[in-house]
N, C-alpha and C positions, 0 to 999 in steps of 0.2 A: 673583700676577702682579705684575711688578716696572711702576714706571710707568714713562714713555719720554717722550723730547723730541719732539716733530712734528716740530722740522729735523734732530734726529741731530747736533747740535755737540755737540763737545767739549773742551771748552779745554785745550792742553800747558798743563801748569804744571810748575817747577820751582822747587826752595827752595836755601837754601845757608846757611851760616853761615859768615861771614869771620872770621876769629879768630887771632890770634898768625901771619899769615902764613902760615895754613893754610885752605884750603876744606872745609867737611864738610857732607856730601848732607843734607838735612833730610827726612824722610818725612811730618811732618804740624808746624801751627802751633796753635796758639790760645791765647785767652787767657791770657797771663801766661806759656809755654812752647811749648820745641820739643822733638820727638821726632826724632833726629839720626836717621839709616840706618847707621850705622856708630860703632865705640866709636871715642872720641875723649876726652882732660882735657886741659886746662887749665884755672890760675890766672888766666886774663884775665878781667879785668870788666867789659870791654866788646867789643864784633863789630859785624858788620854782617850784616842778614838781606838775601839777595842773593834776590827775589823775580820770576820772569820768566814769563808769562802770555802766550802768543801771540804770543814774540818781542818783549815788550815789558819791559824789565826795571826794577823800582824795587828801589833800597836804602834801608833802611830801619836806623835807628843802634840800637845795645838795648844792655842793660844787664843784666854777667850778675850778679848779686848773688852767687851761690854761687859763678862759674865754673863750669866743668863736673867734676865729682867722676869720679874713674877706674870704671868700670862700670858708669857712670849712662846712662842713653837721655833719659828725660826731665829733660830742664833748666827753668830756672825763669828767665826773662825781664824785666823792664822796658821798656817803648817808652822811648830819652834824644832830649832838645833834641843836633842838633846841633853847639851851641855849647858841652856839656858835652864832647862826645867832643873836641873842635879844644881845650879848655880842661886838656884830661888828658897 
């Protein structure tokens, strides 16, 4: 038996990756990567994780070391200082 919340919330979440003037759906985050919903490459080395929780949305700056390779899902991330992405 699966366990259960007493109030029955559930939090909308949705992810996004901003990149080269392109949005792409993210399906799951973690450490150090994302797992896109959809194939997508580029050579960009830096995005923005477009994070929104409840209607509540933060962006968040990353840093793609690899870019995204063409047939890749999982990408490999860095959290960046703001001031590096304004400095690029």
């Amino acid at each position: 038996m699966l366990p259960h919340s007493s109030n029955g919330y559930s939090a909308q979440v949705r992810m996004s990756l901003l990149v080269g003037g392109h949005a792409v759906r993210v399906g799951q985050m973690g450490p150090g990567f994302l797992i896109l919903e959809e194939p997508f490459s580029s050579q960009a080395r830096q995005g923005i994780v477009r994070l929104t929780v409840d209607g509540v949305t933060e962006e968040i700056p990353v840093l793609l070391p690899k870019g995204i390779p063409p047939g890749t899902d999982r990408i490999e991330i860095a959290e960046a200082e703001t001031r590096e992405l304004a400095a690029a």
